[in-house]
C-alpha positions, 0 to 999 in steps of 0.5 A: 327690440320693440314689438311690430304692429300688424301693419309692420309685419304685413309690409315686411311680409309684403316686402320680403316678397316683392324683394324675391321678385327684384333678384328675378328682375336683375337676373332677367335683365329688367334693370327699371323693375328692379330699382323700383322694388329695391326703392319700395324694399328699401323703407319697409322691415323684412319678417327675415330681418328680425331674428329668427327667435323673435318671429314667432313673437311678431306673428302671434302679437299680430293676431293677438291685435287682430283678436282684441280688435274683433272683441272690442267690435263685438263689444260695441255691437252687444252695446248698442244691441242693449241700448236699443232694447232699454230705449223700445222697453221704454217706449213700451213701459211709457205707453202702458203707464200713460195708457193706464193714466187715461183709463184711470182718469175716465174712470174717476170722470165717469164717477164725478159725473155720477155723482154730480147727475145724482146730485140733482136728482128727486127721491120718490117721496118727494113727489105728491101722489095722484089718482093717476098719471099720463105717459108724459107726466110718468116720463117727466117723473122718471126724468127727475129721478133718474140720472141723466146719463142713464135715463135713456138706457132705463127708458130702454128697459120700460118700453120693453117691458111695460110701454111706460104702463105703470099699472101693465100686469103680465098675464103669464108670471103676475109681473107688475108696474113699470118695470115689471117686478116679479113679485109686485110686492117687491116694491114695497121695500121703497113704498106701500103705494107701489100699486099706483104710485109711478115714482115708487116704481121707477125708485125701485127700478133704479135701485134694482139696476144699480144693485144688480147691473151697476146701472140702467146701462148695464142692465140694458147691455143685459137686456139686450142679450138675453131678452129679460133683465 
């Protein structure tokens, strides 16, 4: 005998049920009822008709059904579950690369720029040296010496500390020249003329920031926290 589905044996349940209910019709008199449920029980198979040895059988195929059923939903839930999770993992991860790509290649921008505003600036040696200098034409030096993109940080930090006077002592420490170097001397690592010489000055300035802070900018962010440099 073939196995019943889980809809089979819920109809002849159904049936042996309703089938109760048309011998009470009969004995009651209720002739139309009767004839309709004999006509329902008539195309269905009662539990009561399979033997009474396979019942146990039909009973625990249907809840073996109902069972797979329900894995196979649970199944499905635990795969698009991980689906979903693989396909924001991937957003995330994509973001992050392309986040770190752009970082990269400010970076590397920032760098060719350097090098290309370096690239047209004038060492301190290459200017003649005069009996002495006017604010503009210590900036005009300044300009050429230093790079563009850096030049109004670097401006920042000589009228804080000298007001673009290349011959400012500081009556307290003995700082000296444009950027007050403390020694004086110290400037002499780019010239023996630091005494008088603005370019020589401004040289050792940059070379100072660079060395120290990575730039003027950074020394002027240094600056403006602490008051010195």
């Amino acid at each position: 005998m073939s196995r019943i589905s889980v809809r089979g044996f819920a109809v002849a349940s159904a049936t042996a049920v309703t089938t109760v209910g048309a011998v009470v019709g009969v004995a009651t008199g209720d002739t139309q009822n009767s004839n309709d449920l004999e006509t329902t029980a008539s195309g269905a198979t009662l539990l009561t008709d399979i033997p009474v040895g396979e019942q146990a059988g039909v009973q625990n195929a249907s809840l073996t059904q109902q069972a797979d059923a329900i894995a196979f939903s649970a199944d499905a839930d635990a795969k698009r579950s991980a689906e979903e999770a693989a396909r924001i993992q991937a957003a995330k991860d994509a973001k992050a690369k392309k986040s770190a790509a752009e970082a990269k290649a400010k970076e590397e921008r920032e760098a060719k720029e350097q090098v290309a505003s370096r690239s047209t600036t004038r060492d301190a040696s290459s200017f003649t040296p005069q009996s002495s200098y006017t604010v503009a034409q210590v900036k005009d030096i300044a300009r050429q010496i230093v790079p563009a993109s850096q030049f109004q940080c670097f401006s920042n930090i000589v009228d804080q500390e000298s007001t673009w006077n290349y011959k400012a002592v500081n009556p307290s420490s003995g700082a000296y020249g444009l950027v007050q170097a403390l020694p004086g001397s110290k400037m002499s690592s780019v010239a023996s003329d630091w005494r008088t010489n603005p370019a020589t000055q401004i040289q050792w300035g940059l070379n100072y920031m660079n060395e120290r802070y990575k730039s003027p900018c950074g020394a002027w962010t240094f600056h403006q926290a602490n008051g010195w440099y």
